[in-house]
PDB file with SEQRES, HELIX, SHEET and CRYST1 records, atoms N, CA, C and O in Angstrom:
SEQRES   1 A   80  UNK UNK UNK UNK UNK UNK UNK UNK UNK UNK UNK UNK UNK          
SEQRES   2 A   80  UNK UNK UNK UNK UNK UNK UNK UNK UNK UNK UNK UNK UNK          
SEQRES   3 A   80  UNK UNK UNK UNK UNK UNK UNK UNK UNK UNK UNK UNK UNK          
SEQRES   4 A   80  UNK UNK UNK UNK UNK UNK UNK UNK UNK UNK UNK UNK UNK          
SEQRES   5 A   80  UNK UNK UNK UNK UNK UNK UNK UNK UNK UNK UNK UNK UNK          
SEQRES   6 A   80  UNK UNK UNK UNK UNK UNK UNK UNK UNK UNK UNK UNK UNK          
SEQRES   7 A   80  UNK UNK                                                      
HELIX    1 AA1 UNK A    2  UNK A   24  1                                  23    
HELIX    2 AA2 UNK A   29  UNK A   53  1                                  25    
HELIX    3 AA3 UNK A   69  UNK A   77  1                                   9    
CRYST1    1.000    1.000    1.000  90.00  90.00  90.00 P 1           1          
ATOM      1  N   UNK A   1       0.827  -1.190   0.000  1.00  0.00           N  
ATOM      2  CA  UNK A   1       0.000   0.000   0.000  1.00  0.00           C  
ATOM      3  C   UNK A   1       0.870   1.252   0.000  1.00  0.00           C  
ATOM      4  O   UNK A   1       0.817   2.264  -0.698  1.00  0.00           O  
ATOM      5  N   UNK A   2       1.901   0.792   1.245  1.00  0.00           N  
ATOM      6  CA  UNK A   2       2.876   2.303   1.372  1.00  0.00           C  
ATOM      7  C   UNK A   2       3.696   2.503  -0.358  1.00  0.00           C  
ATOM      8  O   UNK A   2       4.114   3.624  -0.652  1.00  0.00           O  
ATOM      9  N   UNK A   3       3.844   1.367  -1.348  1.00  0.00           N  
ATOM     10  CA  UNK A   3       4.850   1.119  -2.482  1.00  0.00           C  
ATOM     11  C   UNK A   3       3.884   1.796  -3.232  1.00  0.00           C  
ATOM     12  O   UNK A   3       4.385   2.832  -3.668  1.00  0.00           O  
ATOM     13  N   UNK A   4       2.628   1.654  -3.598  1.00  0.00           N  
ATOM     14  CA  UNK A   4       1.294   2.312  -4.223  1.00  0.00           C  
ATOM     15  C   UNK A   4       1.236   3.838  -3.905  1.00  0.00           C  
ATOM     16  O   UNK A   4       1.243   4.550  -4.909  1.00  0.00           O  
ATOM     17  N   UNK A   5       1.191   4.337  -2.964  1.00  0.00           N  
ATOM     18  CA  UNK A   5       1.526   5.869  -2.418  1.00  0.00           C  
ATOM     19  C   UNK A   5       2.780   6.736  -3.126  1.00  0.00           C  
ATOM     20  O   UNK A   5       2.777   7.832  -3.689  1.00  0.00           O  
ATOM     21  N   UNK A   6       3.837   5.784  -2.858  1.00  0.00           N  
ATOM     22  CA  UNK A   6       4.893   6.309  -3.427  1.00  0.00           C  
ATOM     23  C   UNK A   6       5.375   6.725  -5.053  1.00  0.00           C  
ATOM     24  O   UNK A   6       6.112   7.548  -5.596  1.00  0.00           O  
ATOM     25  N   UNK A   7       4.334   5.445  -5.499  1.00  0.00           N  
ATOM     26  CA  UNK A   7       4.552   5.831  -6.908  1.00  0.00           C  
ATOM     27  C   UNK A   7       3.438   6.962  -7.423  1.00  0.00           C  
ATOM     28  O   UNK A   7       3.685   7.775  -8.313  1.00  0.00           O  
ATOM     29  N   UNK A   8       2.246   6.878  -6.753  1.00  0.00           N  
ATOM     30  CA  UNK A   8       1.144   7.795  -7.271  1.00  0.00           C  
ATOM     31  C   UNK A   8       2.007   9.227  -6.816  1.00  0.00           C  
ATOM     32  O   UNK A   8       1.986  10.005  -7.770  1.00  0.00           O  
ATOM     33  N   UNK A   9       2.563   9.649  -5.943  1.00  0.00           N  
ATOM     34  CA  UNK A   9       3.275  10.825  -5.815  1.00  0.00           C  
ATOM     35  C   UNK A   9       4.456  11.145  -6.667  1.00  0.00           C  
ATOM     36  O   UNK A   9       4.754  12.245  -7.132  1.00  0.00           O  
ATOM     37  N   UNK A  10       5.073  10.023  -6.797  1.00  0.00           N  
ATOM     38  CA  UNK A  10       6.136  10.333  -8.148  1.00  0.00           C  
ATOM     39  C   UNK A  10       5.638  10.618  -9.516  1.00  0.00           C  
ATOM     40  O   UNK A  10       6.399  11.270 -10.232  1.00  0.00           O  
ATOM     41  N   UNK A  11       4.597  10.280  -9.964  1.00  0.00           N  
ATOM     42  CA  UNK A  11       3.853  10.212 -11.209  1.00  0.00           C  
ATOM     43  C   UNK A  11       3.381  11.385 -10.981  1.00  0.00           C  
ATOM     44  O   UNK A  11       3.537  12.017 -12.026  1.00  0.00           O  
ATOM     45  N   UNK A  12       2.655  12.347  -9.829  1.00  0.00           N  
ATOM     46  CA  UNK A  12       1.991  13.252  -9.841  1.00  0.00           C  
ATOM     47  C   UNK A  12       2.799  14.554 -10.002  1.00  0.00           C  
ATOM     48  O   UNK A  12       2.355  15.650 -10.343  1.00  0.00           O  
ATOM     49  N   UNK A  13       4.584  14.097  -9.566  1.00  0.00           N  
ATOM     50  CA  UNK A  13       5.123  15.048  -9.451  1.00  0.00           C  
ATOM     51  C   UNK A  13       5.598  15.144 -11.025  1.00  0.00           C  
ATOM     52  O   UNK A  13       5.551  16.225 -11.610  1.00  0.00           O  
ATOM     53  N   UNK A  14       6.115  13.793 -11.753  1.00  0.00           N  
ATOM     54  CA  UNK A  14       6.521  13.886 -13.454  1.00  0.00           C  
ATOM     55  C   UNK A  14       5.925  14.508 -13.996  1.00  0.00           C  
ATOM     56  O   UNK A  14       6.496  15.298 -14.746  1.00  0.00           O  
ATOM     57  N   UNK A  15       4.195  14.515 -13.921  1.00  0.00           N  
ATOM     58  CA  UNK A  15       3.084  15.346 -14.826  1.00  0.00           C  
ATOM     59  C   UNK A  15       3.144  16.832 -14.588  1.00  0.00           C  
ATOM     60  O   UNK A  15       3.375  17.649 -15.480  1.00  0.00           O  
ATOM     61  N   UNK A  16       2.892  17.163 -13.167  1.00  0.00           N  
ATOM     62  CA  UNK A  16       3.096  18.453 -12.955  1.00  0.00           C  
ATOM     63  C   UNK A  16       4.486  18.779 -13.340  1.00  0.00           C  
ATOM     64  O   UNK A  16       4.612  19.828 -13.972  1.00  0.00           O  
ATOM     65  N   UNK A  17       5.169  18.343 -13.178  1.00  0.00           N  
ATOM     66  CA  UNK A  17       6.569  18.611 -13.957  1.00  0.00           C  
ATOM     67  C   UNK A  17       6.566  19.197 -15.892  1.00  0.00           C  
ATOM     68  O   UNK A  17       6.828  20.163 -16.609  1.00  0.00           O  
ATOM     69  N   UNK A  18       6.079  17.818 -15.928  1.00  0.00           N  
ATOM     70  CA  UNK A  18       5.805  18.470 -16.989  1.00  0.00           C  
ATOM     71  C   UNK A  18       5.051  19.217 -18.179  1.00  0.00           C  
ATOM     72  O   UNK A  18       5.375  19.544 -19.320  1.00  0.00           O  
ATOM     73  N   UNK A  19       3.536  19.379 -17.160  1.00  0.00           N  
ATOM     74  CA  UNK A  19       2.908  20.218 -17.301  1.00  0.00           C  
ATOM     75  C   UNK A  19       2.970  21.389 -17.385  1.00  0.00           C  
ATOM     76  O   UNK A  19       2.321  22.104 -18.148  1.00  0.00           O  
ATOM     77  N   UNK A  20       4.030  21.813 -16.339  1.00  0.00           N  
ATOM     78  CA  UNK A  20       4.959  23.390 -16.206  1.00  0.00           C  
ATOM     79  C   UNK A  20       5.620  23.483 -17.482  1.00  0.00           C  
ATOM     80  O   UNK A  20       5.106  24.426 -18.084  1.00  0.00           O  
ATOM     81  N   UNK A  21       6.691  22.841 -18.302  1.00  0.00           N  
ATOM     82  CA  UNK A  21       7.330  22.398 -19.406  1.00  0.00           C  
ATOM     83  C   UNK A  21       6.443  23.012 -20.369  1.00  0.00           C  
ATOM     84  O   UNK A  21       6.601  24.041 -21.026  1.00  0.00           O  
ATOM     85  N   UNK A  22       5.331  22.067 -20.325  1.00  0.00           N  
ATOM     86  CA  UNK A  22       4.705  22.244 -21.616  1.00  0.00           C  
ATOM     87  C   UNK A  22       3.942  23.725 -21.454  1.00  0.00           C  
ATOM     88  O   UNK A  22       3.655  24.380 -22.456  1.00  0.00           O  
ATOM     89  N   UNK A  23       3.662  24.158 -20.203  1.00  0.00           N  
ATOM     90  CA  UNK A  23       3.095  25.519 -20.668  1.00  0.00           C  
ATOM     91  C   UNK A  23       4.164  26.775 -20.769  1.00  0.00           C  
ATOM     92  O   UNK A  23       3.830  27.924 -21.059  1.00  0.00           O  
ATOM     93  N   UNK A  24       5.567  26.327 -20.463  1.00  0.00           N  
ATOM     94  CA  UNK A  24       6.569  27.439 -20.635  1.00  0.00           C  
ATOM     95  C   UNK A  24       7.208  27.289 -21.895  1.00  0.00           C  
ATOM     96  O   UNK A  24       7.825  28.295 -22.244  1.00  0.00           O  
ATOM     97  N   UNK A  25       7.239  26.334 -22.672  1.00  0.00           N  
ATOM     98  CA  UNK A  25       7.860  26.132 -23.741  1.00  0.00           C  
ATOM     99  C   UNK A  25       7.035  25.495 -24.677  1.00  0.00           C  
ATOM    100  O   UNK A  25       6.843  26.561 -25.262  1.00  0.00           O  
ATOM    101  N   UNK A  26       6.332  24.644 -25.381  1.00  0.00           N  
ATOM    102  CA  UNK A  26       5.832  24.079 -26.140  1.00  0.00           C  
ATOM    103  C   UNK A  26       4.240  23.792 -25.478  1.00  0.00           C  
ATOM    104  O   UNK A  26       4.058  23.107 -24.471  1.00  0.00           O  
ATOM    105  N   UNK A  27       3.190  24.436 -26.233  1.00  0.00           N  
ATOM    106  CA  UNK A  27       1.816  24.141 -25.997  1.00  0.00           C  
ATOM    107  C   UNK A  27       1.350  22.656 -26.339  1.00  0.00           C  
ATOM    108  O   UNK A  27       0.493  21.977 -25.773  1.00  0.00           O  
ATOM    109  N   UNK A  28       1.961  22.422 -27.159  1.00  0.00           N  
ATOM    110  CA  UNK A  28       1.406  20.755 -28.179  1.00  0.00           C  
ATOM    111  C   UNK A  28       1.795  19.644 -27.529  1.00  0.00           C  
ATOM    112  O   UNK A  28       1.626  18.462 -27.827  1.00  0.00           O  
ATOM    113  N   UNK A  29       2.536  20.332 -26.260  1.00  0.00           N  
ATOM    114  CA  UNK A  29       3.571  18.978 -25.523  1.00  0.00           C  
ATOM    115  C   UNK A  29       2.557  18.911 -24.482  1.00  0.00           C  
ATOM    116  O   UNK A  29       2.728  17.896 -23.807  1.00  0.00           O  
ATOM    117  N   UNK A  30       1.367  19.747 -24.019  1.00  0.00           N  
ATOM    118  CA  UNK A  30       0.478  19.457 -23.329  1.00  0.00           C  
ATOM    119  C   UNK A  30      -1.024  18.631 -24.039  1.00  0.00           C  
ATOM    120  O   UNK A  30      -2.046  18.313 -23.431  1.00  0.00           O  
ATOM    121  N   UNK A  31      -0.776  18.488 -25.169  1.00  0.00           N  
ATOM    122  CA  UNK A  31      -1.803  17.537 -25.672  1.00  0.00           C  
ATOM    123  C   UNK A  31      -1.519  15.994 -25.153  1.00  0.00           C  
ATOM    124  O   UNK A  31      -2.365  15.312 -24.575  1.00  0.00           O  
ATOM    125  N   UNK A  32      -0.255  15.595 -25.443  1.00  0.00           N  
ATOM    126  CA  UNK A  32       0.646  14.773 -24.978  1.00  0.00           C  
ATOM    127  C   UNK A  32       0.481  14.209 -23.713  1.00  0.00           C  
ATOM    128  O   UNK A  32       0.174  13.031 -23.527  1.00  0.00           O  
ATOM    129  N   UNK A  33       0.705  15.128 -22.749  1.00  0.00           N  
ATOM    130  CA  UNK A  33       0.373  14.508 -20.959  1.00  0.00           C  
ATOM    131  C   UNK A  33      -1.195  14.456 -21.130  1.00  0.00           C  
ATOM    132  O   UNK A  33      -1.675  13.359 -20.841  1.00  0.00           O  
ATOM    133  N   UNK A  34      -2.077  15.407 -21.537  1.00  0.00           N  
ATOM    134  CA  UNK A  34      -3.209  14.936 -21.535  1.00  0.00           C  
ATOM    135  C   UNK A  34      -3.298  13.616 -21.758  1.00  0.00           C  
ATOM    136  O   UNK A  34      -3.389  12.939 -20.734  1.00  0.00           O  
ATOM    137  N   UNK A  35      -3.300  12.849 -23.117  1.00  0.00           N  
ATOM    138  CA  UNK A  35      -3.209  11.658 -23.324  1.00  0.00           C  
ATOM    139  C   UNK A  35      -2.718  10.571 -22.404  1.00  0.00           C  
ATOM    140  O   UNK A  35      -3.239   9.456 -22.371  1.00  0.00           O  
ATOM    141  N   UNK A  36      -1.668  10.946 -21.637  1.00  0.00           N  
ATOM    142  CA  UNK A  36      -1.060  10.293 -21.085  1.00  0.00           C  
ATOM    143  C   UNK A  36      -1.295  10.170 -19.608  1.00  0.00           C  
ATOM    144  O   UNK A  36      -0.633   9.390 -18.925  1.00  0.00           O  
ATOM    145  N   UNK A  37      -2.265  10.961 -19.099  1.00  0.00           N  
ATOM    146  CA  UNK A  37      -3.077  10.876 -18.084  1.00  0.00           C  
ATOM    147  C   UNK A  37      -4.338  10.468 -18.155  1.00  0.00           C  
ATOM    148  O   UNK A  37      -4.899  10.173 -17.099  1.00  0.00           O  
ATOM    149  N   UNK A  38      -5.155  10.347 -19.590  1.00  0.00           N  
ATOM    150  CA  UNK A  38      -6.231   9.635 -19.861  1.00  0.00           C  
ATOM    151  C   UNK A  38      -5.786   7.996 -19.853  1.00  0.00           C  
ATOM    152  O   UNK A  38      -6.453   7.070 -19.392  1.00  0.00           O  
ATOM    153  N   UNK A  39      -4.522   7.925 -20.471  1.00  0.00           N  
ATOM    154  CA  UNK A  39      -4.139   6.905 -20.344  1.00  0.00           C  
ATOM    155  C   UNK A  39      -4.206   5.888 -19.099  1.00  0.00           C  
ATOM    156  O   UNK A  39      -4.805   4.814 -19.044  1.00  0.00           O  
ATOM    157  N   UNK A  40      -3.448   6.502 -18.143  1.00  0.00           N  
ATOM    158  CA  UNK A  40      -2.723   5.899 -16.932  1.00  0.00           C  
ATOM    159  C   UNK A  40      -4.110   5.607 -16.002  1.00  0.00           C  
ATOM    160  O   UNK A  40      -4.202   4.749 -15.124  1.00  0.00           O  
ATOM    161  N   UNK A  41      -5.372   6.742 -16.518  1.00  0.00           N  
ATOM    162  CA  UNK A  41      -6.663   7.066 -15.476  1.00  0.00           C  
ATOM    163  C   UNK A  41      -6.803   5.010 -16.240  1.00  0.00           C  
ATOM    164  O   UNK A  41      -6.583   3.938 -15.677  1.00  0.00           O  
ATOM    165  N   UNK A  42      -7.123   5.246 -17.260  1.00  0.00           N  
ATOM    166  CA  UNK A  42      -7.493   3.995 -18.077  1.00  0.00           C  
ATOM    167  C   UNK A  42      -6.921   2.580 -17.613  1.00  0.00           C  
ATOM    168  O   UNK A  42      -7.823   1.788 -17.341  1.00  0.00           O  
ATOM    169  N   UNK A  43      -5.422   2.003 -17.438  1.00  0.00           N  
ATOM    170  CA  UNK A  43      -4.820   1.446 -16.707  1.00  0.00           C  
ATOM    171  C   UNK A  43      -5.375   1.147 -15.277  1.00  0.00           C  
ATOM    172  O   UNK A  43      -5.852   0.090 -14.864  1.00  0.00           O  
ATOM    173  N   UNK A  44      -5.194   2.349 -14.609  1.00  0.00           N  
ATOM    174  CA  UNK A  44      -5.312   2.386 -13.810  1.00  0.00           C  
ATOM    175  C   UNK A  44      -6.669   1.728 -12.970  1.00  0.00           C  
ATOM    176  O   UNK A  44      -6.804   1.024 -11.970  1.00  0.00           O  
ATOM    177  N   UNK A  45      -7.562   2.356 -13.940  1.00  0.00           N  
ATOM    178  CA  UNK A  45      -8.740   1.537 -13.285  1.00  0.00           C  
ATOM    179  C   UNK A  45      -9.033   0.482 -13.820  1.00  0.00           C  
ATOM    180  O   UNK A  45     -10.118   0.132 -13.356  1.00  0.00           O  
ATOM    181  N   UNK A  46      -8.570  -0.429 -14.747  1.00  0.00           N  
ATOM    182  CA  UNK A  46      -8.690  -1.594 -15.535  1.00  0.00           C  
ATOM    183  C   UNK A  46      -8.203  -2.721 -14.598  1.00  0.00           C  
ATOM    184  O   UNK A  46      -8.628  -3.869 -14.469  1.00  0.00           O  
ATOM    185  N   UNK A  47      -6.934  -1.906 -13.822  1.00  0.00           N  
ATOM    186  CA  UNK A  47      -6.042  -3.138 -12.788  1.00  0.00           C  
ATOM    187  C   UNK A  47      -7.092  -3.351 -11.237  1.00  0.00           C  
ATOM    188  O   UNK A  47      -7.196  -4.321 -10.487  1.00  0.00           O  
ATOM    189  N   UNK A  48      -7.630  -2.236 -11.212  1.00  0.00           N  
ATOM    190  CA  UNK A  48      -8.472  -1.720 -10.180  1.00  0.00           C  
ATOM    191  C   UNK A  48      -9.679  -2.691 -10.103  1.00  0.00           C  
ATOM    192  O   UNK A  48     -10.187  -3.320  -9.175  1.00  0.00           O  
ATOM    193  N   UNK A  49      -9.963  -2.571 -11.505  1.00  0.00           N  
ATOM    194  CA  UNK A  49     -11.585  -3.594 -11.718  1.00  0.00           C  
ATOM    195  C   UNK A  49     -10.698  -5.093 -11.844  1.00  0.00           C  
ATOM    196  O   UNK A  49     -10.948  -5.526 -10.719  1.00  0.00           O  
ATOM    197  N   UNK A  50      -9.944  -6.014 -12.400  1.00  0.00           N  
ATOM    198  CA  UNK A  50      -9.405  -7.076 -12.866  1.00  0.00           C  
ATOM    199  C   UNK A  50      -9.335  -7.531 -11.005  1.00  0.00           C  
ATOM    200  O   UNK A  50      -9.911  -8.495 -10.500  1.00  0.00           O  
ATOM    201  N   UNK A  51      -8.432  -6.478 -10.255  1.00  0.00           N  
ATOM    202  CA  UNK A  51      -8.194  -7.345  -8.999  1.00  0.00           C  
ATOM    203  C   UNK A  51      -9.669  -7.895  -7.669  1.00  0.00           C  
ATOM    204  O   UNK A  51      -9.733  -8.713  -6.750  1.00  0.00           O  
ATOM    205  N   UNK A  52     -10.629  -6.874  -8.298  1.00  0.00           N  
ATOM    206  CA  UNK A  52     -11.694  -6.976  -7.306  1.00  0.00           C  
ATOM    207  C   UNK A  52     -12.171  -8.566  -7.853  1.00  0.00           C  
ATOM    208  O   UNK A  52     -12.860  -9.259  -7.104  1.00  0.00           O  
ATOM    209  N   UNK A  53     -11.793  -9.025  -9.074  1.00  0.00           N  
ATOM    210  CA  UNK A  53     -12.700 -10.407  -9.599  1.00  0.00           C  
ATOM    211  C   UNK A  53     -11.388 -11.219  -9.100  1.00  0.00           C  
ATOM    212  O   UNK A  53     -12.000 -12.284  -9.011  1.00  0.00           O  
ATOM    213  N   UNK A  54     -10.848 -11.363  -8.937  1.00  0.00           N  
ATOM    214  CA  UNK A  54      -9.722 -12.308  -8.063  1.00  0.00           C  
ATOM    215  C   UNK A  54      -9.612 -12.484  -6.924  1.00  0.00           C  
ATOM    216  O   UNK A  54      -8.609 -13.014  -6.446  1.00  0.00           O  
ATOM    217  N   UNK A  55     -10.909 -11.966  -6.021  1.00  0.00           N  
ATOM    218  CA  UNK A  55     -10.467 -12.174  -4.575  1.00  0.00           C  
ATOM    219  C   UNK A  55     -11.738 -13.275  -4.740  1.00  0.00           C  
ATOM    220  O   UNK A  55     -11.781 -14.042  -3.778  1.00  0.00           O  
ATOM    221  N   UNK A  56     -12.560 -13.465  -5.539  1.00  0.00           N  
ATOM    222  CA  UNK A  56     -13.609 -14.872  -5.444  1.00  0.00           C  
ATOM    223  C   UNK A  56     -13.146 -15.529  -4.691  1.00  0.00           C  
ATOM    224  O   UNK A  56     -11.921 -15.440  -4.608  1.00  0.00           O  
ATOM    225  N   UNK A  57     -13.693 -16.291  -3.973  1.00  0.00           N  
ATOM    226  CA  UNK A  57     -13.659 -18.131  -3.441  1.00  0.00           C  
ATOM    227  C   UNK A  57     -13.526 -18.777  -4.296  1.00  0.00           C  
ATOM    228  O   UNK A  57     -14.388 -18.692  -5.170  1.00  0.00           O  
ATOM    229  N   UNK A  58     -12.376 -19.764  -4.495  1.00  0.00           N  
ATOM    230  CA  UNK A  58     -12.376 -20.891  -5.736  1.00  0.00           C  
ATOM    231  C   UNK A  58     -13.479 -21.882  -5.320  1.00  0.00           C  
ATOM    232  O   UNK A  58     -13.563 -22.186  -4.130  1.00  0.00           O  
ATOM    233  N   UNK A  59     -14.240 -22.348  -6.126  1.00  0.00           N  
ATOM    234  CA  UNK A  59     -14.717 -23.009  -5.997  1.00  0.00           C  
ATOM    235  C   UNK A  59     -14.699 -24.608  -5.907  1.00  0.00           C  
ATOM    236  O   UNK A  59     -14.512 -25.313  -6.898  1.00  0.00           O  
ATOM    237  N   UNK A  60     -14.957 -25.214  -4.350  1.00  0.00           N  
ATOM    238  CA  UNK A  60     -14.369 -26.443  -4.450  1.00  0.00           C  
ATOM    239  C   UNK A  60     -15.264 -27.706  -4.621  1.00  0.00           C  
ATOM    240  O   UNK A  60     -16.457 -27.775  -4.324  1.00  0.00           O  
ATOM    241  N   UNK A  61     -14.693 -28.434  -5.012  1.00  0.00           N  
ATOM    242  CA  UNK A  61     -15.025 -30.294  -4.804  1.00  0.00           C  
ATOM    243  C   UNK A  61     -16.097 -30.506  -3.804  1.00  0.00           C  
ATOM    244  O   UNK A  61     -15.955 -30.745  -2.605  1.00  0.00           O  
ATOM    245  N   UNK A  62     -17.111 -30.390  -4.432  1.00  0.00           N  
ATOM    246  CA  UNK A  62     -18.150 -31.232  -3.071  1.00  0.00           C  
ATOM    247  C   UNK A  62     -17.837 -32.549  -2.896  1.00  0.00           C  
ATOM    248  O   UNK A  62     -17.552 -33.331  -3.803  1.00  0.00           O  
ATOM    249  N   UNK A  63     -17.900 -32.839  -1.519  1.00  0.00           N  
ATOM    250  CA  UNK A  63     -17.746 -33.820  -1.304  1.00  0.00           C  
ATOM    251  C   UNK A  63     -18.614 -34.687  -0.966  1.00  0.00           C  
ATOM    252  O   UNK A  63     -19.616 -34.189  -0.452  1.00  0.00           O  
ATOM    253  N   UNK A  64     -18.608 -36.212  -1.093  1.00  0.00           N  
ATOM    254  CA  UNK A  64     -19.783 -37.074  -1.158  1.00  0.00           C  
ATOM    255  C   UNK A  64     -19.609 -38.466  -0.016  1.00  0.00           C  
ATOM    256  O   UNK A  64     -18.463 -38.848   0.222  1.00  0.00           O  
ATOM    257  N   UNK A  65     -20.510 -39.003   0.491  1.00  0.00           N  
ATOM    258  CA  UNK A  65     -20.584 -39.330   1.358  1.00  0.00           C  
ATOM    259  C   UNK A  65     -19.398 -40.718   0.591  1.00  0.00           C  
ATOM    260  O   UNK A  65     -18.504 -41.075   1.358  1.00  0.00           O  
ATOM    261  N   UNK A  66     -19.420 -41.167  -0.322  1.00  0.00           N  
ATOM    262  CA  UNK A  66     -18.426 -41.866  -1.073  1.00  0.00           C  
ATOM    263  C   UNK A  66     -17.223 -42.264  -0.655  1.00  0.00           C  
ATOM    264  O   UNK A  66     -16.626 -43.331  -0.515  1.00  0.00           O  
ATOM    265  N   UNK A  67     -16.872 -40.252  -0.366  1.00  0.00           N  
ATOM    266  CA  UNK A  67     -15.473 -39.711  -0.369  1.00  0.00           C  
ATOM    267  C   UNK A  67     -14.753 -40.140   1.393  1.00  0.00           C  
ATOM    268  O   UNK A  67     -13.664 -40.701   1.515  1.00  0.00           O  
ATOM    269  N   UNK A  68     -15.366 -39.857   2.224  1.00  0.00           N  
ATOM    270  CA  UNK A  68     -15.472 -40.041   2.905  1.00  0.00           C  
ATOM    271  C   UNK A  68     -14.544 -41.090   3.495  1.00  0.00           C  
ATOM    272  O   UNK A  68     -14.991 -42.201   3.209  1.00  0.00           O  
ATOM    273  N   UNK A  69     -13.462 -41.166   4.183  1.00  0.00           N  
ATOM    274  CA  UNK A  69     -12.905 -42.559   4.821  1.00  0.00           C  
ATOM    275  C   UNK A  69     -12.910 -43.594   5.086  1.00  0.00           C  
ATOM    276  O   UNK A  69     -12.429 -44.661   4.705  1.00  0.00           O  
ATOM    277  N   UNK A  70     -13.975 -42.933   6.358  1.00  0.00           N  
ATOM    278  CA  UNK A  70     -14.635 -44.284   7.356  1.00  0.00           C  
ATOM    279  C   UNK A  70     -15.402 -45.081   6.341  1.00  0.00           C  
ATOM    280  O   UNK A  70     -15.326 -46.310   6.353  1.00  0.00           O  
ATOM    281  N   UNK A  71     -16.292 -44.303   5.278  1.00  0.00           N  
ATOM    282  CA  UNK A  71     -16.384 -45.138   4.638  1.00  0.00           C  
ATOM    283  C   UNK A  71     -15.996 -45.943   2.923  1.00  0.00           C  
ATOM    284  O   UNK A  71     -16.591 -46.763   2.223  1.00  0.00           O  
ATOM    285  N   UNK A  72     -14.994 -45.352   2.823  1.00  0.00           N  
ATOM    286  CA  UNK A  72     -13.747 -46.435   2.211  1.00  0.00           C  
ATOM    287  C   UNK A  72     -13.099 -47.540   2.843  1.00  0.00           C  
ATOM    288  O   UNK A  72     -12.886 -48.580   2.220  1.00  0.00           O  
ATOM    289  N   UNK A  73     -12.676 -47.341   4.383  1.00  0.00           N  
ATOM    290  CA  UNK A  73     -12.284 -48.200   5.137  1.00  0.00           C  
ATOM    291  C   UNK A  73     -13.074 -49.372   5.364  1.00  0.00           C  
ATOM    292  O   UNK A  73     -12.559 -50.485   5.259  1.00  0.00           O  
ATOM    293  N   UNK A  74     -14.900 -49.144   5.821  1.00  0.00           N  
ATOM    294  CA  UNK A  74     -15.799 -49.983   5.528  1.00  0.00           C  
ATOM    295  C   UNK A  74     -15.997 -51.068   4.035  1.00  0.00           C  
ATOM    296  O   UNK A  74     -16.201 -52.278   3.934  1.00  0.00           O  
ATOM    297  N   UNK A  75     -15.899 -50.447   3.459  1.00  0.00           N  
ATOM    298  CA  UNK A  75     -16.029 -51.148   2.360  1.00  0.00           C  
ATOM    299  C   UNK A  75     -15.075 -51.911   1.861  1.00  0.00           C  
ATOM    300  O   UNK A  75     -15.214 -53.028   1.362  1.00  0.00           O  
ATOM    301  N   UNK A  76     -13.489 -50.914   2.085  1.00  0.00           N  
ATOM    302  CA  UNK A  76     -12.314 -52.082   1.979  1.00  0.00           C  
ATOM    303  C   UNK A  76     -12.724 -53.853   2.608  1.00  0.00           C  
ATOM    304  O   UNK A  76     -12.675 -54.963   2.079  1.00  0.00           O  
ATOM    305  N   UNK A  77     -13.112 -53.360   3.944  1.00  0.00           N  
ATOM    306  CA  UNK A  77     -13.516 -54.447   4.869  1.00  0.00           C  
ATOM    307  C   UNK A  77     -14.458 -55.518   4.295  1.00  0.00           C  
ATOM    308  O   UNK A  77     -14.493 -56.735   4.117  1.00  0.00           O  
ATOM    309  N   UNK A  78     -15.116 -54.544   4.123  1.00  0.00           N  
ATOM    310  CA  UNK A  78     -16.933 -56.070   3.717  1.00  0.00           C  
ATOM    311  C   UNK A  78     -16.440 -56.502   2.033  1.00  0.00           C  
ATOM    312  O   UNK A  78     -17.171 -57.115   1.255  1.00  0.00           O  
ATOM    313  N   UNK A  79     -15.025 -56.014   1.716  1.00  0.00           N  
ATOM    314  CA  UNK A  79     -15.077 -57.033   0.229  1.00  0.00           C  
ATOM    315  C   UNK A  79     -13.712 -57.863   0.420  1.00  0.00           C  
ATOM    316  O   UNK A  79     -12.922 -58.199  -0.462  1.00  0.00           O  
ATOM    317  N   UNK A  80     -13.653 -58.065   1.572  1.00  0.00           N  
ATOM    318  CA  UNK A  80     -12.432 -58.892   2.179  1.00  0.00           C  
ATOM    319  C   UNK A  80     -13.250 -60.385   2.195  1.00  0.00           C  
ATOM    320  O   UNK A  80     -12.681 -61.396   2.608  1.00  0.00           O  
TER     321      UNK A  80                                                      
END                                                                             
């Protein structure tokens, strides 16, 4: 969580970085981070939605009275 923090603040500081850039020197270089913050929004919530469907319960093996030991052990027995 703390590794997640750290990078959303580094990323926030690159854009504003170079958001300043693009409005002191080149306007067209701010079309650019636009994109590239539609982007990352995009990513970003794609990994966001993908991990919420991975915390499911796998779904297991019902088990049947079959399965059961005691009675495997029984039955080993009565075909003796």
């Amino acid at each position: 969580m703390i590794l997640q923090v750290v990078i959303f603040f580094i990323i926030v500081f690159v854009l504003n970085f170079l958001l300043y850039l693009s409005i002191n020197i080149n306007e067209n270089i701010s079309y650019l981070i636009l994109n590239l913050i539609i982007f990352l929004n995009f990513i970003s919530f794609h990994l966001h939605k993908k991990s919420k469907n991975t915390n499911q319960p796998l779904v297991k093996k019902e088990t049947t009275a079959e399965d059961h030991p005691i009675i495997k052990a029984a039955r080993e027995r009565l075909k003796k």
